[in-house]
C-alpha positions in Angstrom: 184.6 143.4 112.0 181.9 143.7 114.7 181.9 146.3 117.6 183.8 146.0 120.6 180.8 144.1 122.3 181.2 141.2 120.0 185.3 141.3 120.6 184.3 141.4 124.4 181.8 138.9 124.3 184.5 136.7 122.0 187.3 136.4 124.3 184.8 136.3 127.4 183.3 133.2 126.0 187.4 131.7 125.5 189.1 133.2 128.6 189.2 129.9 130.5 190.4 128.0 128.0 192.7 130.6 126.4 195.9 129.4 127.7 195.4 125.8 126.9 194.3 126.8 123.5 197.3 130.0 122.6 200.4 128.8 123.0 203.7 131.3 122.3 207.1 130.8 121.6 209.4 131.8 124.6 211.9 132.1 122.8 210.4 135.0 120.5 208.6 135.9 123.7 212.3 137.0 125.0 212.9 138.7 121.8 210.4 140.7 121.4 211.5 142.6 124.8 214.9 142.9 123.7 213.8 144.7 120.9 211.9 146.9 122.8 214.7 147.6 124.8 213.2 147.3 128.6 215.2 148.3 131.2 214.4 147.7 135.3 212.5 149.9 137.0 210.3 151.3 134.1 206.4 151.6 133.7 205.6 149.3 131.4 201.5 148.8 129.9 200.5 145.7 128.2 197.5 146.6 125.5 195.1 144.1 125.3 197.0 141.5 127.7 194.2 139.0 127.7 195.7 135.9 129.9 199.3 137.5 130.5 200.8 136.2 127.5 203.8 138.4 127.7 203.9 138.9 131.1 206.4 136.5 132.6 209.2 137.8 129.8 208.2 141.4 131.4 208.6 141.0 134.5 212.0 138.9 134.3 213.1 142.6 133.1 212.0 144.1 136.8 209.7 146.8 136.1 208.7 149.0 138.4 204.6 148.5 137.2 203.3 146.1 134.8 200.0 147.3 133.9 197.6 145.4 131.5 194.3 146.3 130.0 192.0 144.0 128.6 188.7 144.7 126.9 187.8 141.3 128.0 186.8 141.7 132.1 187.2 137.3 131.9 190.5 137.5 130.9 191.8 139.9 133.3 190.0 138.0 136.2 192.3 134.6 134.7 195.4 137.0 134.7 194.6 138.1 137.9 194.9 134.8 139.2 198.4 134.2 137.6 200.0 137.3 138.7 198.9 138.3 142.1 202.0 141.0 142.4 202.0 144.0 143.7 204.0 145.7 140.7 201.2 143.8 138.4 197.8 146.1 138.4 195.2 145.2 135.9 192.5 146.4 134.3 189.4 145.2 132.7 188.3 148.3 129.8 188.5 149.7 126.6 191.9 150.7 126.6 190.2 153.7 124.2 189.0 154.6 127.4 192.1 154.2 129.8 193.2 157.4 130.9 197.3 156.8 132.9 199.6 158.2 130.7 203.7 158.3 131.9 205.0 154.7 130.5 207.9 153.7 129.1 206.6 151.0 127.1 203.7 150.2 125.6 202.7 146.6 123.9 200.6 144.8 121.4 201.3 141.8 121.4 199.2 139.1 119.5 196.1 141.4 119.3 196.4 144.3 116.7 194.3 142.7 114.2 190.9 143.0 116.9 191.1 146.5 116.6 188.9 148.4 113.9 190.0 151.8 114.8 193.9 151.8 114.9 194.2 155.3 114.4 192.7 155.8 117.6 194.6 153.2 119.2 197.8 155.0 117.5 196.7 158.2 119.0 195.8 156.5 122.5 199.5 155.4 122.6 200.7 157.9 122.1 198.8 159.8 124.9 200.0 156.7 127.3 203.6 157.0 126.6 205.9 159.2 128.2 208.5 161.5 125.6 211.3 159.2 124.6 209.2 156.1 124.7 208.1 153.5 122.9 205.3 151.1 121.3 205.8 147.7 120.2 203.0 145.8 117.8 204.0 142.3 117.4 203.4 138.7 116.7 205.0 135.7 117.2 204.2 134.3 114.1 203.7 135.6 110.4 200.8 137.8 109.1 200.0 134.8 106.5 199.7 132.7 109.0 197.5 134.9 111.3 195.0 135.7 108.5 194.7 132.3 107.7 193.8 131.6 111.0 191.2 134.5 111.1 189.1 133.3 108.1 186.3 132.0 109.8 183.1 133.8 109.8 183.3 133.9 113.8 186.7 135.2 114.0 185.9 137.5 111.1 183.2 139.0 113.2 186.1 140.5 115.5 189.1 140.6 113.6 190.4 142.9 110.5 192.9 141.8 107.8 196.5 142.6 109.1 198.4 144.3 106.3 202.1 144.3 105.7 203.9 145.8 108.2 204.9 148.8 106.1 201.6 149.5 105.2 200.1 149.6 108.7 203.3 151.2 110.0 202.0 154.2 107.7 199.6 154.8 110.7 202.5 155.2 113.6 204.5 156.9 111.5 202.2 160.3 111.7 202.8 160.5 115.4 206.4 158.1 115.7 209.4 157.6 114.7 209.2 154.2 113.3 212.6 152.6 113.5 212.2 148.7 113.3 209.8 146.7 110.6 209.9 143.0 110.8 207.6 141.1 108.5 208.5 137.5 107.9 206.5 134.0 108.0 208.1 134.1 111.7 207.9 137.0 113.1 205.9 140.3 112.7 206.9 143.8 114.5 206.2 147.7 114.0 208.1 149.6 116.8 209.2 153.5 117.5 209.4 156.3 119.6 207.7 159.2 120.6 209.5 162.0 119.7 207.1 164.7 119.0 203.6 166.0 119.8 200.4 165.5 118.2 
């Protein structure tokens, strides 16, 4: 995998196209949200959001701010245009680099394989969430089927193999408590809590 230029430069080049091209089951959409146990009125951020894939399910639950970052400043200007709400802020940087902490929820949905350093991202999740809450990586579909899809030399270039969800949860489980693993041809989930400090 490539640096995060190349990701950037990747999803830029796709962002108008994106959601004619990704499509996502609504049903495992719906789901996923129950699993992460959303309740109204919570903070809720949305790691690498691209289009807004996931927001329509979140905001159905009434948060009280639906943020999403995107390293991708094309895709946040598309999301933009889908979600002019004044509960939805957005923002176009490395979410390395994103500095609000205090949410209830945090999400990665359909992205965890474009990104190299998941320790960091584990760590910067952790910083984002308030005590008592909790992260959600997750995929609609099966990690077979996700690496298949990522075996082209372009895709390669910003994409990293996704391992089995117990082996990446090893990760999350230095600064969570990891409480749901789902890894079938369906459906792929690492979830938990923030219990403790760093």
């Amino acid at each position: 995998m490539d640096d995060v230029q190349h990701v950037k430069e990747y999803f830029d080049c796709r962002a108008e196209q994106w959601d004619q091209i990704c499509h996502h089951d609504p049903a495992k959409l719906e789901a996923l949200a129950t699993l992460a146990d959303i309740q109204p009125d919570q903070n809720i951020l949305d790691i690498a959001c691209g289009t807004g894939a996931m927001f329509d399910v979140l905001l159905r639950r009434k948060p009280h701010r639906l943020v999403g970052v995107d390293l991708s400043d094309r895709m946040i200007s598309v999301a933009r245009q889908k979600y002019p709400l004044p509960n939805v802020e957005l923002f176009a940087q490395d979410i390395l680099e994103f500095s609000q902490t205090g949410f209830d929820t945090a999400f990665i949905y359909s992205a965890y394989p474009h990104f190299s350093n998941k320790i960091a991202l584990c760590k910067k999740v952790w910083e984002c969430l308030k005590t008592g809450g909790r992260f959600l990586v997750a995929h609609s579909e099966g990690r077979k089927t996700i690496d298949a899809r990522h075996q082209s030399p372009q895709v390669q270039r910003v994409s990293t193999h996704l391992g089995t969800a117990e082996q990446e949860a090893r990760i999350w489980k230095e600064q969570f408590d990891v409480d749901i693993l789902i890894d079938t041809p369906f459906l792929y989930v690492i979830s938990g809590v923030k219990t403790t400090g760093l």
